[in-house]
N, C-alpha and C positions, 0 to 999 in steps of 0.2 A: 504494500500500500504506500500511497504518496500524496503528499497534500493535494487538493484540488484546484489552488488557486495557487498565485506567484508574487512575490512582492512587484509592489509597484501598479498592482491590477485593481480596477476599481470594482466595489463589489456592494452588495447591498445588504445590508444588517436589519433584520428581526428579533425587536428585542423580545427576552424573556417576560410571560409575565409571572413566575418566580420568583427570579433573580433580580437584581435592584435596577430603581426605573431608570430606562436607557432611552436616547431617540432612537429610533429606527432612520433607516434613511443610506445613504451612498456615503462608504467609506474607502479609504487608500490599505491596503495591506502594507504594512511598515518593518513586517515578519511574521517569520515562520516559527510557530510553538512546536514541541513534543503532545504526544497525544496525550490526556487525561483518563485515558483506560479505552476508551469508548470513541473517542470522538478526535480529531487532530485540531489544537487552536492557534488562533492566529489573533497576532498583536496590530490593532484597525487606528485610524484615522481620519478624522471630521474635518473637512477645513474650518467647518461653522463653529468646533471646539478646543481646546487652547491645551488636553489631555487626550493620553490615545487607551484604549479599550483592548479588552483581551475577549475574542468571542469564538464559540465553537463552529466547527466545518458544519454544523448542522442549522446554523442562524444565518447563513452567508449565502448568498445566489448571485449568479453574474448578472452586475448592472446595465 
């Protein structure tokens, strides 16, 4: 298995409603995580936000 997405590729985040309130919306991949047992994550980026997010391959779809 291999991440699905690439730094640098823009991609769209659906936030958890779980996990703590996030925008959904178009982000930068900034990097590439290790997986968390289950899922591969990736470290995202907003230009609209001044911090970057850690989100799982499962919240991510090409923009």
């Amino acid at each position: 298995m291999k991440h699905k997405f690439t730094v640098g590729e823009t991609v769209y985040f659906t936030a958890s409603n779980v996990a703590r309130p996030a925008a959904s919306g178009t982000y930068e991949v900034i990097r590439l995580l290790p997986t968390d047992g289950d899922d591969y994550q990736y470290r995202i980026k907003s230009s609209t936000e001044a911090f970057e997010r850690v989100a799982k391959e499962s919240q991510l779809d090409i923009s």
